[in-house]
C-alpha positions as CSV (number, residue, x, y, z in Angstrom):
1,X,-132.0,90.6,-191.3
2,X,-132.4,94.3,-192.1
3,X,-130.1,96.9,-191.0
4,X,-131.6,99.1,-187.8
5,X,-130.6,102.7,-189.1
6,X,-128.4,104.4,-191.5
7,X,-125.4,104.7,-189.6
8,X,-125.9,100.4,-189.5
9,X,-126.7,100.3,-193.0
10,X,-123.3,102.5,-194.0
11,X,-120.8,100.2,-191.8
12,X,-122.4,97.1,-193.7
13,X,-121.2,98.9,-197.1
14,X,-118.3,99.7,-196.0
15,X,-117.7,96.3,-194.9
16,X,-119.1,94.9,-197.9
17,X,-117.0,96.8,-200.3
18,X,-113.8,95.6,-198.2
19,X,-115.3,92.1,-198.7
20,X,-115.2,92.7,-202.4
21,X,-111.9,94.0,-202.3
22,X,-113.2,97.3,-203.7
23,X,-111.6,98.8,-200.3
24,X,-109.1,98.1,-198.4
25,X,-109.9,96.6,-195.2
26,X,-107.0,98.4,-193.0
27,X,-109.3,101.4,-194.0
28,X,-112.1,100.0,-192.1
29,X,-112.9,101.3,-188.9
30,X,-115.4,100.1,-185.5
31,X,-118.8,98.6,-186.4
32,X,-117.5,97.9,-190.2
33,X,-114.1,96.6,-189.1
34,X,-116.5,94.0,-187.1
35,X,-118.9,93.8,-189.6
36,X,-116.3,92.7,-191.7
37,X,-114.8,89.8,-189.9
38,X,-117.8,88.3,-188.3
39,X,-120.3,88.9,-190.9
40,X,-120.2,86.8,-194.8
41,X,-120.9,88.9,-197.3
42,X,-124.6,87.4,-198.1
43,X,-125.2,88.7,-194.4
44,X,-123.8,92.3,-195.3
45,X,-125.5,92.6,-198.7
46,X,-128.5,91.6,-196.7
47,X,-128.1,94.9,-194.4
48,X,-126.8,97.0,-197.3
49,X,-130.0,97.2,-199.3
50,X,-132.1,97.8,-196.6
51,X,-134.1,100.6,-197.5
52,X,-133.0,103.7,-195.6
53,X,-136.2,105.9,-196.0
54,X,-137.6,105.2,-192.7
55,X,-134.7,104.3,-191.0
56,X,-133.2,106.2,-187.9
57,X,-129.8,107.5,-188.0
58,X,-129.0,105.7,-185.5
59,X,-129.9,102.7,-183.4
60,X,-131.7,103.8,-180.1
61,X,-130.9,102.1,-176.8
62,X,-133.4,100.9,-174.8
């Protein structure tokens, strides 16, 4: 599933990275602290490389 705008795709890094242990997760914060604990890290990687060209910064609510 493809990440819904930038801001989506940047929490998904962030929680990725904390994932990896490349971060630490008490530096996590919001949408990548939740990321993080519901999400596996296929299911991050998979919203990380979404490609951002045509993305929104952020999601719009309907």
């Amino acid at each position: 599933m493809p990440a819904t705008s930038k801001a989506q795709q940047k929490a998904a890094g962030a929680a990725l990275a904390a994932k990896r242990g490349e971060i630490k997760v008490s530096a996590l914060r919001g949408a990548s602290r939740q990321m993080f604990e519901s999400m596996s890290e296929k299911q991050l990687e998979e919203f990380a490389e979404t490609k951002s060209k045509d993305l929104p910064e952020h999601k719009t609510k309907h």
